[in-house]
C-alpha positions as CSV (number, residue, x, y, z in Angstrom):
1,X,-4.9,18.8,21.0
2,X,-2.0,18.7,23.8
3,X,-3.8,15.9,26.6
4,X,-0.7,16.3,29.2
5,X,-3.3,17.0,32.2
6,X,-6.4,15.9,31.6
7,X,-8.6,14.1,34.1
8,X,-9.6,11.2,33.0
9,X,-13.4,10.6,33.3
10,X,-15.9,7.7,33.2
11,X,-17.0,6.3,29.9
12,X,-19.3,4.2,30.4
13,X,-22.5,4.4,32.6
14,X,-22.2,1.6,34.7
15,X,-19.9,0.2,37.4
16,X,-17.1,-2.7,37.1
17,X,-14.5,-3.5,39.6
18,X,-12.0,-5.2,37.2
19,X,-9.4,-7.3,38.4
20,X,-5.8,-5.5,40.0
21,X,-2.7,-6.9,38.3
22,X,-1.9,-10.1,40.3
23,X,1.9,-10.8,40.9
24,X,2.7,-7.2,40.0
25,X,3.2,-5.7,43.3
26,X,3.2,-1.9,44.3
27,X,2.3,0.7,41.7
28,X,-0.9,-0.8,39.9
29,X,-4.2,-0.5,40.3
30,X,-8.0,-2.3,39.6
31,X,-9.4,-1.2,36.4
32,X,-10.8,2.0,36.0
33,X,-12.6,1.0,33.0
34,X,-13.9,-2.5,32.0
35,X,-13.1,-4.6,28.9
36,X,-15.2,-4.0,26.3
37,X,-16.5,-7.8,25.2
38,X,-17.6,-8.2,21.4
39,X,-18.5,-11.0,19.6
40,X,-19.6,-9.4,15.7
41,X,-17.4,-6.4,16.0
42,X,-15.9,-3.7,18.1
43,X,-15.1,0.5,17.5
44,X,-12.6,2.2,20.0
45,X,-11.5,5.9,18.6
46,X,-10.8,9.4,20.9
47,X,-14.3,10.6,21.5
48,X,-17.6,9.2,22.1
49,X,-19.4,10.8,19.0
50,X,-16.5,9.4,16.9
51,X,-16.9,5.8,18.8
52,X,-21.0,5.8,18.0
53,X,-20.5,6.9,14.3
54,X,-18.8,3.8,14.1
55,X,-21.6,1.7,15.9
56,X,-24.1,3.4,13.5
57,X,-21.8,2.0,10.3
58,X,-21.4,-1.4,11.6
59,X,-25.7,-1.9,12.7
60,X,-26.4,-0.8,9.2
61,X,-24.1,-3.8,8.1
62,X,-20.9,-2.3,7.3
63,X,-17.5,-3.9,7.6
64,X,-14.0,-2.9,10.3
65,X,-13.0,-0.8,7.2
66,X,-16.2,1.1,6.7
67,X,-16.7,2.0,10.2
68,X,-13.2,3.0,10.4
69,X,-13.9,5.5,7.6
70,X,-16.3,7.1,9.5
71,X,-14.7,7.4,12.7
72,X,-12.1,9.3,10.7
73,X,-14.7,11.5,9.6
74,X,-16.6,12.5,12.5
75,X,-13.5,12.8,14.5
76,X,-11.8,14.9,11.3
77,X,-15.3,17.1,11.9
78,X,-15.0,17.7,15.5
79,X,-11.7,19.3,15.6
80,X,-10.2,18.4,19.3
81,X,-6.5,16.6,17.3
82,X,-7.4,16.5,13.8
83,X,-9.4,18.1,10.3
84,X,-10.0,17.5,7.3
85,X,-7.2,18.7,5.9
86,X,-5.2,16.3,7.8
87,X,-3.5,13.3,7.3
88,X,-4.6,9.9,7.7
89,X,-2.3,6.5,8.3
90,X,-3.7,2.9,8.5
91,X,-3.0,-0.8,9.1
92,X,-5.6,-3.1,7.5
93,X,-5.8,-6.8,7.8
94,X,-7.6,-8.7,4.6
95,X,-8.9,-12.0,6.1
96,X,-9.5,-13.3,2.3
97,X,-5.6,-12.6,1.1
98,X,-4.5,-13.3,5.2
99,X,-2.3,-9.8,4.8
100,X,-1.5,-6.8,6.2
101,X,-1.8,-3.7,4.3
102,X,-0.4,-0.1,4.9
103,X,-2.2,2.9,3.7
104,X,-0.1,5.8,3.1
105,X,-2.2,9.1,3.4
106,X,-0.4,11.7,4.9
107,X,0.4,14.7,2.5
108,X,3.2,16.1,0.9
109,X,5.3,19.4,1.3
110,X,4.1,21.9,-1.5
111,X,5.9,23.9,-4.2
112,X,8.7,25.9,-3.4
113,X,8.6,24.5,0.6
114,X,12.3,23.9,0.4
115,X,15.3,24.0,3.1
116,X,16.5,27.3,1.3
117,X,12.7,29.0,1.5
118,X,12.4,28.1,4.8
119,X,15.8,29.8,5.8
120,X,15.5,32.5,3.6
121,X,12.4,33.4,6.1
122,X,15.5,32.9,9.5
123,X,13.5,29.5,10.1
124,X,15.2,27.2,12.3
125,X,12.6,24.5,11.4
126,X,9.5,24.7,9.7
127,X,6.8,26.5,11.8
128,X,4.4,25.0,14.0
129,X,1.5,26.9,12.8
130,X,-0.3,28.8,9.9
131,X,-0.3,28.4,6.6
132,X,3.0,27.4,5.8
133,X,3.0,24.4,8.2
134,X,0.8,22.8,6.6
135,X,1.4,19.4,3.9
136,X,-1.6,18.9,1.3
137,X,-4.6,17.4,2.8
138,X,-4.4,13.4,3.2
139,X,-7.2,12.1,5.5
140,X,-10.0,12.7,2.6
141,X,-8.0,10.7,0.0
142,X,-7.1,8.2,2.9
143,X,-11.0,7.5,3.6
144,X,-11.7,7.5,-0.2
145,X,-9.2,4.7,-0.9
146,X,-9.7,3.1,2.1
147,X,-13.8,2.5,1.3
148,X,-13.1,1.9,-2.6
149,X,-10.6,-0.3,-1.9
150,X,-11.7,-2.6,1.3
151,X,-15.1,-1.2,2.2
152,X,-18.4,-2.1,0.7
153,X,-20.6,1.1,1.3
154,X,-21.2,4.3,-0.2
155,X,-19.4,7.6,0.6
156,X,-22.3,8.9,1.4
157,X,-23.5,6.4,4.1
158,X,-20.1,6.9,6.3
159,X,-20.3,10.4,5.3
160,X,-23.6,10.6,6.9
161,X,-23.0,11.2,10.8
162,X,-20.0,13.8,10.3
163,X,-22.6,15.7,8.2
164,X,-24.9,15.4,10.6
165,X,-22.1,16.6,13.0
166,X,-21.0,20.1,10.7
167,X,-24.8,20.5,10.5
168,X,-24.6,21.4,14.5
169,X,-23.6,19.7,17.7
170,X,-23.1,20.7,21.1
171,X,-19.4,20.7,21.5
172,X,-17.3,19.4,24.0
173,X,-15.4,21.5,26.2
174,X,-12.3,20.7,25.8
175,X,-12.7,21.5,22.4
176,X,-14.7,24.9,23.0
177,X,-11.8,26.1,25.8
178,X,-9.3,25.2,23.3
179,X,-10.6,28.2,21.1
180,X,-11.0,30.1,23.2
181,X,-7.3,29.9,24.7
182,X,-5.9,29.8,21.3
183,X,-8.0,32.9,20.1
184,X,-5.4,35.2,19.7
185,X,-3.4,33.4,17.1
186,X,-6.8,31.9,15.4
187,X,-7.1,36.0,14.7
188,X,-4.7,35.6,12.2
189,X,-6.5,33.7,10.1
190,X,-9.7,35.1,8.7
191,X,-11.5,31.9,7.3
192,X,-10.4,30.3,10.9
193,X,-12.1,33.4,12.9
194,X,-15.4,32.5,11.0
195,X,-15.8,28.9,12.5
196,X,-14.0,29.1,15.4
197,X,-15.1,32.5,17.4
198,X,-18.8,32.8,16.7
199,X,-18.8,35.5,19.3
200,X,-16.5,37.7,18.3
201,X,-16.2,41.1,20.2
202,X,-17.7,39.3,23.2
203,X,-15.5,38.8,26.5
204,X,-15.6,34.7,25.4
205,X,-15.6,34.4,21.8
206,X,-15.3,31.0,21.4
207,X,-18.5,28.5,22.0
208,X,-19.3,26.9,25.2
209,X,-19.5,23.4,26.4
210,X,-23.0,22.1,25.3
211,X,-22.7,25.3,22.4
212,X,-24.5,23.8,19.2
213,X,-21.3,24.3,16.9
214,X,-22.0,24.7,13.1
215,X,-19.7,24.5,10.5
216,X,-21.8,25.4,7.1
217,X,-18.1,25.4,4.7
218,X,-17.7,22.3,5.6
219,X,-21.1,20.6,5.3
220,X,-21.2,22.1,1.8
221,X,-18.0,20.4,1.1
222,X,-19.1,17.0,2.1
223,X,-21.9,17.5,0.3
224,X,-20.1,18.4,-3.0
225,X,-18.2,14.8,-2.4
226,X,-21.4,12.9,-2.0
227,X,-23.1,15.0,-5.1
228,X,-20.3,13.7,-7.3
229,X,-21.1,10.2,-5.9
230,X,-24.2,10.2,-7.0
231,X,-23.7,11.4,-10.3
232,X,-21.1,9.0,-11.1
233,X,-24.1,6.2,-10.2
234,X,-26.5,7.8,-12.2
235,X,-24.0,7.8,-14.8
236,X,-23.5,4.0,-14.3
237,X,-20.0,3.9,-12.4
238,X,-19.1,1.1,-9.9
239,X,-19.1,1.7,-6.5
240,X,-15.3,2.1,-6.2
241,X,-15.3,4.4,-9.5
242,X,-17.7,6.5,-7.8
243,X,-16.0,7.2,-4.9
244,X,-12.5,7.5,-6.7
245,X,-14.6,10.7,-8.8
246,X,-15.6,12.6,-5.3
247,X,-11.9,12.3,-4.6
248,X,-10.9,13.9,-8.1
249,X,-13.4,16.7,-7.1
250,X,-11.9,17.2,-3.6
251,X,-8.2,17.5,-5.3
252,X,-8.5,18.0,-8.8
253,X,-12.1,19.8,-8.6
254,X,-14.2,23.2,-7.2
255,X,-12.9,21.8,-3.8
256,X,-8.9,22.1,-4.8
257,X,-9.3,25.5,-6.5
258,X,-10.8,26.9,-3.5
259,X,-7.9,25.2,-0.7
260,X,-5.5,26.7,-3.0
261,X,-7.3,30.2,-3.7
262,X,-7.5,30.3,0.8
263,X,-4.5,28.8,1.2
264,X,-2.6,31.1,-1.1
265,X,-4.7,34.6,0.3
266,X,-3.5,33.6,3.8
267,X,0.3,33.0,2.8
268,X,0.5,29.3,1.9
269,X,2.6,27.8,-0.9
270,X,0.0,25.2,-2.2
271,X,-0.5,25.2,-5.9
272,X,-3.6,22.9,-8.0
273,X,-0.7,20.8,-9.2
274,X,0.4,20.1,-5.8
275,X,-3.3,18.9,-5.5
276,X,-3.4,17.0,-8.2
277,X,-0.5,14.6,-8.4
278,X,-0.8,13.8,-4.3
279,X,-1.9,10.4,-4.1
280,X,-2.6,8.1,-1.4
281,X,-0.2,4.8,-1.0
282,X,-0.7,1.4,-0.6
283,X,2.1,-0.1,0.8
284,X,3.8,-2.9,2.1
285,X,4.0,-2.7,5.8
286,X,7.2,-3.3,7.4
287,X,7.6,-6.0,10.5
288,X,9.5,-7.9,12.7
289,X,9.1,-11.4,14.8
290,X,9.1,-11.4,18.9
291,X,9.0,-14.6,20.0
292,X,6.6,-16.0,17.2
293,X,4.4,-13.0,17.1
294,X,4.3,-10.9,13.9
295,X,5.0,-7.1,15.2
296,X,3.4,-4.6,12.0
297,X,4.3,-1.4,11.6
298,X,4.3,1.9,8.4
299,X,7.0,2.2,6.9
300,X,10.1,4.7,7.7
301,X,8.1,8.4,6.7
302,X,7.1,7.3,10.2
303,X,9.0,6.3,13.8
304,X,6.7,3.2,13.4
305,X,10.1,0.8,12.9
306,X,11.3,2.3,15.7
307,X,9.4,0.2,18.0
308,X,10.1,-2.7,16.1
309,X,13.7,-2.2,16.5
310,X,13.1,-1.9,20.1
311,X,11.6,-5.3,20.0
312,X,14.9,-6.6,18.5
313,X,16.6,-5.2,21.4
314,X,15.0,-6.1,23.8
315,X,14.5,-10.2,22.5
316,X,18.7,-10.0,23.7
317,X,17.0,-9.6,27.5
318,X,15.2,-11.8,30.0
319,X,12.4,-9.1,30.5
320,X,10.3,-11.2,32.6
321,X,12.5,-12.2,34.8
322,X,13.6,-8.5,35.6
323,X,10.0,-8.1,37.0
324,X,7.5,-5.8,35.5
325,X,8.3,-1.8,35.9
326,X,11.6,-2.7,38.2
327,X,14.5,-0.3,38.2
328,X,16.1,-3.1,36.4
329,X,13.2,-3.1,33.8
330,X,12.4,0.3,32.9
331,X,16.1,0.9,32.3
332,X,16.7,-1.8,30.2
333,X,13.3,-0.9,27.9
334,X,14.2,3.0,28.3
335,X,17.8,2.4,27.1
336,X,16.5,0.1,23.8
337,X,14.4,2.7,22.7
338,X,16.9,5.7,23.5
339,X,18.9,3.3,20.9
340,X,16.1,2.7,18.5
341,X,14.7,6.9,18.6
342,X,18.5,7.7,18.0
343,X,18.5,6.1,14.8
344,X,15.0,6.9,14.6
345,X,16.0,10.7,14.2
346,X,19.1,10.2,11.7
347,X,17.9,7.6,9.1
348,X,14.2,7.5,8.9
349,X,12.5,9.8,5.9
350,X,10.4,9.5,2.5
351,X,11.5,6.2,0.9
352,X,10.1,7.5,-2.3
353,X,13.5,10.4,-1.9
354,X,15.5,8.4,0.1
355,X,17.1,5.5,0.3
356,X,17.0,4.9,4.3
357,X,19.1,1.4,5.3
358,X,16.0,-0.3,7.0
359,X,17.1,-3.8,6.0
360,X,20.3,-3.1,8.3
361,X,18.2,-1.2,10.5
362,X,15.9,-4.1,11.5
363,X,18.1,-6.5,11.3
364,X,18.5,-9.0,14.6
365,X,22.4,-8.6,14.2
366,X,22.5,-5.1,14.3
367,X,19.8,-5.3,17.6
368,X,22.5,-7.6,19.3
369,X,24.9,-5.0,18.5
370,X,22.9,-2.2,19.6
371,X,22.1,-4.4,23.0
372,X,25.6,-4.3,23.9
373,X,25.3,-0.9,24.6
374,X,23.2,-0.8,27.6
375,X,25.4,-0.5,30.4
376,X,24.0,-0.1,34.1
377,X,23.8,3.7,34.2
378,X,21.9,5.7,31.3
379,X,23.9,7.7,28.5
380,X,23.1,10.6,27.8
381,X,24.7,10.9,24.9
382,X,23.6,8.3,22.6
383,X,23.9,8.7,19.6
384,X,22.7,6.8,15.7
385,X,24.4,3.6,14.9
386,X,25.9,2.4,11.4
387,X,23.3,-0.4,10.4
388,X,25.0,-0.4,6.7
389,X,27.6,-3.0,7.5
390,X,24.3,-5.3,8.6
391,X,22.8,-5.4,4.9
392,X,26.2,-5.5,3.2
393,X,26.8,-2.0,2.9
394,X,29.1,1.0,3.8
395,X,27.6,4.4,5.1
396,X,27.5,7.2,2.9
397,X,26.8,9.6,5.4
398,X,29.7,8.4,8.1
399,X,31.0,12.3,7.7
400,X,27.3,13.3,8.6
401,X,27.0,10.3,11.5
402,X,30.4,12.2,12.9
403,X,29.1,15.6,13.0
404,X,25.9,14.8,14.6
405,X,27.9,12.2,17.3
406,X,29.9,15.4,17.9
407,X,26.6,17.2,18.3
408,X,25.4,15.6,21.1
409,X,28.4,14.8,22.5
410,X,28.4,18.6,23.3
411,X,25.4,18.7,25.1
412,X,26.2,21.5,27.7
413,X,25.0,19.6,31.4
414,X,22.3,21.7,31.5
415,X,20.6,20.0,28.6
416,X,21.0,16.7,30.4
417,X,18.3,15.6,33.2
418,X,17.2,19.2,32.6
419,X,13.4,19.9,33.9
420,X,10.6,19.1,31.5
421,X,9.3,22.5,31.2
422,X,5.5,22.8,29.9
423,X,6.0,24.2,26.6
424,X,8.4,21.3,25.8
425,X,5.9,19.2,26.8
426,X,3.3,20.1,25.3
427,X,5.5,20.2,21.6
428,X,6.9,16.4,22.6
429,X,3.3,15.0,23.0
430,X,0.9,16.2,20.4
431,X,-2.0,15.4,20.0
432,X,-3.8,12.8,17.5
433,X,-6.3,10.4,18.1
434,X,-6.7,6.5,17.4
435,X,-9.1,4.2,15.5
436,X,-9.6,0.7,16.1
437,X,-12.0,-1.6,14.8
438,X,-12.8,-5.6,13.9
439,X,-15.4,-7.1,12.6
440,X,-16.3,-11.0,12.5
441,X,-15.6,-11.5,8.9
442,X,-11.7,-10.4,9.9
443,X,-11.3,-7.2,9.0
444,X,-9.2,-5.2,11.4
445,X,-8.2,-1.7,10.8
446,X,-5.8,0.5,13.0
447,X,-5.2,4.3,12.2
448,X,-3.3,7.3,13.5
449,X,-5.5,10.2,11.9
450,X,-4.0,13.1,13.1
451,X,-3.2,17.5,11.8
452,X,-5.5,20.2,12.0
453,X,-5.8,20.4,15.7
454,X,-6.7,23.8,16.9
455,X,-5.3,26.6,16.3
456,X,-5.5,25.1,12.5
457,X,-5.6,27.7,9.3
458,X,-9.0,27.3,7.5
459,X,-8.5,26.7,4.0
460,X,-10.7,29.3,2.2
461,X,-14.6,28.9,2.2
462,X,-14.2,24.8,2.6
463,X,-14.5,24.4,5.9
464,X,-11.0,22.6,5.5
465,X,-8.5,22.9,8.7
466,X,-4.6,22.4,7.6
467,X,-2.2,19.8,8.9
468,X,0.8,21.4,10.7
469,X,2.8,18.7,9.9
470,X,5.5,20.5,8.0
471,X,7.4,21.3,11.2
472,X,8.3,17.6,11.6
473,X,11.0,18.2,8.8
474,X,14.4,19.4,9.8
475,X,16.8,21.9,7.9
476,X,19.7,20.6,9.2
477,X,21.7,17.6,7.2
478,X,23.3,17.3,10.7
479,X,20.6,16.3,12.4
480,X,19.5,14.4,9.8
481,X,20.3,14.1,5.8
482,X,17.1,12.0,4.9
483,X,14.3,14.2,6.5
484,X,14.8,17.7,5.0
485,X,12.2,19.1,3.2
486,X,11.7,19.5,-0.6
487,X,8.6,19.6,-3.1
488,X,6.3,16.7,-3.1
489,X,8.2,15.0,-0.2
490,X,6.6,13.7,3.0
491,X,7.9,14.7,6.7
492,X,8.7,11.4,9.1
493,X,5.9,11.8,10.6
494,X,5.0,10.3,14.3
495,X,2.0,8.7,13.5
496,X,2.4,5.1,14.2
497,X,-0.7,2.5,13.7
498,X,0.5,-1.1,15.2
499,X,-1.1,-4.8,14.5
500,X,0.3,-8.2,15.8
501,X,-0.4,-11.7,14.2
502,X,0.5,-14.6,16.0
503,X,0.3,-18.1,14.1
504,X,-1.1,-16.0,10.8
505,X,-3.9,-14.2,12.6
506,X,-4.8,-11.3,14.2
507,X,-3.2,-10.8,17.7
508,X,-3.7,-7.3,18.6
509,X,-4.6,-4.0,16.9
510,X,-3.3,-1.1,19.0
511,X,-2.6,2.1,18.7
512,X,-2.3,5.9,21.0
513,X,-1.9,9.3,20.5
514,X,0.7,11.6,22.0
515,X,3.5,12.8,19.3
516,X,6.9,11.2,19.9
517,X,5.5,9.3,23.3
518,X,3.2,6.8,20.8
519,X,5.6,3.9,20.2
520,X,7.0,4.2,24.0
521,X,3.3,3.8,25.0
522,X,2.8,1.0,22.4
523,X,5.9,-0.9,22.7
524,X,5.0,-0.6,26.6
525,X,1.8,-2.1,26.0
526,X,2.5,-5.0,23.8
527,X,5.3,-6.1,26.4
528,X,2.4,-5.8,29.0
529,X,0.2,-7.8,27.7
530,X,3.3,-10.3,26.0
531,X,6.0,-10.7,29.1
532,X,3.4,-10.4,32.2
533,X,0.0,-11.8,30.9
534,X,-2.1,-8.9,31.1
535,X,-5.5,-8.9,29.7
536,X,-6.2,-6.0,27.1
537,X,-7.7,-3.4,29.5
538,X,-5.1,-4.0,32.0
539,X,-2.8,-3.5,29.3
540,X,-4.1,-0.1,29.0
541,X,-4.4,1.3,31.8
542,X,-0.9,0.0,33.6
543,X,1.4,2.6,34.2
544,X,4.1,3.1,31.8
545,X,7.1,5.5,31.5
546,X,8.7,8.2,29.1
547,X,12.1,9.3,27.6
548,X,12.8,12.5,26.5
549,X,15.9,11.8,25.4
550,X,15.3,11.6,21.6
551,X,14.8,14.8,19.5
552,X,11.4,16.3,19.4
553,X,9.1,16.0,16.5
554,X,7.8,19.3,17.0
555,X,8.4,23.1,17.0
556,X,11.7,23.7,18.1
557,X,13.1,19.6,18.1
558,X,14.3,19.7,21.3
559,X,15.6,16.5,23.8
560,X,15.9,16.3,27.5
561,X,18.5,13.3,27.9
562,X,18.4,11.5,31.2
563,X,14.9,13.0,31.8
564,X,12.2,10.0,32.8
565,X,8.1,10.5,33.7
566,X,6.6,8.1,35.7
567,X,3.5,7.4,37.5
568,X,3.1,8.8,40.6
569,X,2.7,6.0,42.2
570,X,5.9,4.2,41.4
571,X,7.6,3.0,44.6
572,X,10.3,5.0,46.4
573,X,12.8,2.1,46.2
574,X,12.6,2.1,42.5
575,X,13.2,5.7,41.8
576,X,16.1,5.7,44.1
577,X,17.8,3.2,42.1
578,X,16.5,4.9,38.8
579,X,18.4,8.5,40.4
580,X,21.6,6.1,41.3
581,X,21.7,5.1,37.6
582,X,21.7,8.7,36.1
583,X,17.5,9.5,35.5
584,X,15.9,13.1,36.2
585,X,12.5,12.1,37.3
586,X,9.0,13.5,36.9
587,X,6.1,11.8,38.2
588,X,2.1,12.1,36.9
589,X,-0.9,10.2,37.8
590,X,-1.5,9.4,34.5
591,X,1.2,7.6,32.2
592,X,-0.4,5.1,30.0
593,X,-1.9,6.6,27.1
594,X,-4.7,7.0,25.9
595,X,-4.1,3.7,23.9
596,X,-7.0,1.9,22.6
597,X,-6.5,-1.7,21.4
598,X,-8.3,-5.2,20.7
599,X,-7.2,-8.4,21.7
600,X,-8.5,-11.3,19.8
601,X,-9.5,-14.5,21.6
602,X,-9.5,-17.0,19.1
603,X,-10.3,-19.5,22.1
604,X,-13.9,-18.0,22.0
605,X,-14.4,-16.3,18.9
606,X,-14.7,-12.8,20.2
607,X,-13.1,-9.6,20.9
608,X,-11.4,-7.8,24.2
609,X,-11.6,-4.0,23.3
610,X,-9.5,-1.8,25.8
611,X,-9.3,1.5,26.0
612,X,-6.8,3.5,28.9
613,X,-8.9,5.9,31.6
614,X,-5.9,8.5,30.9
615,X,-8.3,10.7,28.2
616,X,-12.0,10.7,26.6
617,X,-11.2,7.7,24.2
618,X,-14.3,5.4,24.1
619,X,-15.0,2.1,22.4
620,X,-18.7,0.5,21.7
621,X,-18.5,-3.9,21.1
622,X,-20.8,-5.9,20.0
């Protein structure tokens, strides 16, 4: 869920001093948290359990890609930022082909989820919660094709430890407080009650921390996966044709019927057809060269490109010479991605409904044109570009463009440098979580997992939370005319996996939770570790800053132009001259994550895992 406050506490059980940021002056610290050193592979993901499910995978000789399907699993099975019914996003690089390849599994918007529905009910925006937030289930099909495809085990072996975890485990409590604070909308949903307030009619009806929490729906629906495994084997079916026959039973099967029969009891709109013609994607990724490093990102049904038009930017400025996290700096890399997010929230949507100009969009002419925009002080009122004219174009939408330039030209001064109340928050930086791993054969997966964070509707008897990703459409052509909703499209979404090649081979594997923050925190990172010669740990952990200026992914898509969070510890000389040039400031002792990424040191043949101190993310090398 929502990780705004948390204290950040020790993961591992010994004690390293690491090394402080040399050169870097005020405002950094030593590590909290030491480099993680692997030389056959390495497993970095949100929570501990998730992280050793992994280890488990890769001792019994699995690949990055099999371990990564189980870290998605027993994370999905745990509940803290994501569900089964959620969706699932990946970057994989093949060593054998030498590519990168993106793995589209986030669901769809059912039948009859339409801009017209969703007004007819006096929606502003599609709701953040219950049943008709929710987009068909992805993150099942997502591990399904991502084993048959890449892996080499059996469902049922990465299946294994996230049935052991529905079987009973002693929950976190984090996890356990968060039903019991969201108890009074988890009411509404009956099949929710069940699992998540075993107490009910007591003073705490949620579990405790250390609480064995059993989930009985959903063990019986793994096990229905892995029994149609094995009867596809017993019939004589590959591998890969036995896995691809559980996933006909989770969306075409007993499984579908009974998400739709929940879904529809509790109000939801999904049908078996919406079930049965989802599919998961493979797709070509989308990328972008900074200074001879190969920058990968999803395509546009994400803000992924986003960063890498902040890259394209930023390649116009002498970033290193500015100093790391100087006034001079962080409103240079602040103002590219105010640029890139503002075209971020116009263009980006569903390539399979529209045509989004992404050629123009990530092109290094239209970056140089966007750089001559940064002027000393921040604008508030930044607005989308036109990137047609930069892939030989002319904008269809220019009446559109002019409304929503009017739009924010508006903003009353009270939405500018305005405070960053909790609720906004709390909406801006949603939850997911983040799987790494590599493996010495060269595999290396990243993934986003994310929906079905508590309070999550419950599917019926399956066990099966719902994404809530619905609300990251708009229903406003003004805002933007590629992201409204209709049947069988998906949201842009703000799940964001990220890999780097440099010289044809893997680089860096990174990714972070945190809603719209993600590819602020990631772009942050790469430049850390890019411009200023950071290790991977240091990387991590250094303090980085957030705008607020683009439009919100979530509930009510709100902005807070002007409005800047820094770490606490930033010196008093450089928010002065960060106030002189037009910021509202916040400051927290925790900015930089939680991101989780592995370096590769080709020098040595092994792995640097990092992993931020900001949350309870946790990585295991080998």
């Amino acid at each position: 869920m929502k990780k705004i406050y948390l204290i950040a506490f020790l993961l591992f059980s010994w004690n390293l001093h690491g090394q402080g940021l040399p050169g870097l002056g005020a405002g950094t610290t030593p590590n909290n948290k030491p480099i993680l050193h692997g030389k056959n592979w390495v497993a970095i993901t949100g929570k501990p359990l998730g992280a050793t499910a992994g280890a488990a995978i890769f001792h019994q000789g699995g690949n990055a890609v099999d371990a990564a399907c189980a870290m998605i699993a027993a994370t999905s099975t745990m509940w803290d930022v994501l569900s089964w019914g959620g969706e699932t996003q990946a970057l994989i690089y093949n060593p054998h082909t030498k590519k990168v390849i993106a793995i589209n599994a986030l669901g769809y918007a059912p039948s009859g989820a339409t801009v017209a529905f969703f007004k007819s009910q006096e929606m502003d925006y599609p709701p953040q919660y219950g049943p008709l937030a929710a987009t068909t289930p992805g993150t099942p099909g997502g591990i399904m094709t991502m084993l048959a495809e890449y892996g080499t085990m059996s469902l049922e072996q990465i299946l294994k430890p996230s049935m052991e975890l529905a079987k009973g485990y002693p929950i976190e409590a984090q996890t356990a407080n968060a039903m019991e604070a969201q108890k009074k909308r988890i009411k509404e949903w009956p099949y929710s009650t069940k699992i998540f307030l075993p107490h009910l009619g007591e003073e705490r009806e949620a579990p405790v921390a250390g609480e064995i929490f059993v989930q009985d729906d959903l063990f019986q629906t793994l096990s229905k996966l892995v029994e149609a495994e094995r009867n596809a084997l017993q019939e004589g079916k590959s591998r890969e044709e036995a896995i691809y026959a559980a996933y006909d039973r989770f969306y075409k099967g007993d499984i579908a019927k009974e998400i739709v029969r929940g879904t529809q009891e509790q109000g939801g709109l999904f049908t078996e057809a919406d079930l049965a013609n989802w599919k998961v994607k493979i797709e070509e990724p989308l990328h972008v060269n900074y200074k001879g490093i190969d920058v990968y990102k999803l395509q546009e049904w994400t803000q992924g490109p986003a960063l890498l038009q902040s890259l394209n930017i930023l390649e116009n400025f002498d970033l290193k010479a500015m100093g790391y996290n100087s006034a001079n700096y962080i409103h240079t890399v602040y103002q590219a991605m105010n640029l890139a997010f503002a075209d971020r929230d116009f263009y980006y949507g569903d390539p399979a409904y529209v045509d989004s100009p992404m050629k123009g969009l990530l092109s290094k002419e239209y970056a140089k044109e966007r750089a001559k925009l940064i002027g000393e002080l921040n604008d508030p009122k930044i607005t989308a570009g036109d990137p047609y004219p930069f892939q030989g174009g002319s904008n269809p939408y220019l009446d559109i463009l002019k409304k929503n330039h009017a739009a924010v030209a508006s903003l009353s001064p009270d939405q500018i440098n305005s405070t960053l109340d909790e609720q906004f928050l709390s909406d801006f930086q949603s939850g997911t979580t983040s799987v790494e791993t590599a493996d010495a054969e060269g595999w290396v997966v990243s993934v986003t997992p994310s929906g079905g964070w508590i309070p999550a509707v419950v599917a019926g008897n399956t066990g099966v939370g719902l994404s809530q990703r619905m609300q990251s459409f708009v229903l406003d052509e003004n805002l933007s005319p590629f992201n409204l909703p209709e049947p069988g499209k998906r949201p842009r979404v703000t799940l964001t996996p990220s890999l780097a090649l440099k010289d044809g081979k893997p680089l860096l594997a990174f990714a972070v939770q945190g809603g719209d923050s993600q590819d602020q925190n990631l772009l942050q990172l790469f430049l850390n570790i890019v411009e200023f010669d950071m290790d991977v740990q240091e990387g991590t952990e250094a303090p980085n800053f957030n705008s607020y200026q683009m439009q919100s992914s979530f509930g009510d898509h709100q902005m807070r132009p002007g409005a800047i969070v820094l770490r606490e510890d930033t010196p008093d000389w450089i928010s002065k001259e960060l106030v002189k040039r037009g910021y509202s400031l916040e400051f927290w002792n925790k900015t930089s994550g939680p991101i989780n990424a592995i370096w590769f040191d080709w020098k040595h043949g092994t792995f640097w895992g990092g992993s931020s101190d900001y949350g309870d993310d946790y990585g295991i090398a080998w």
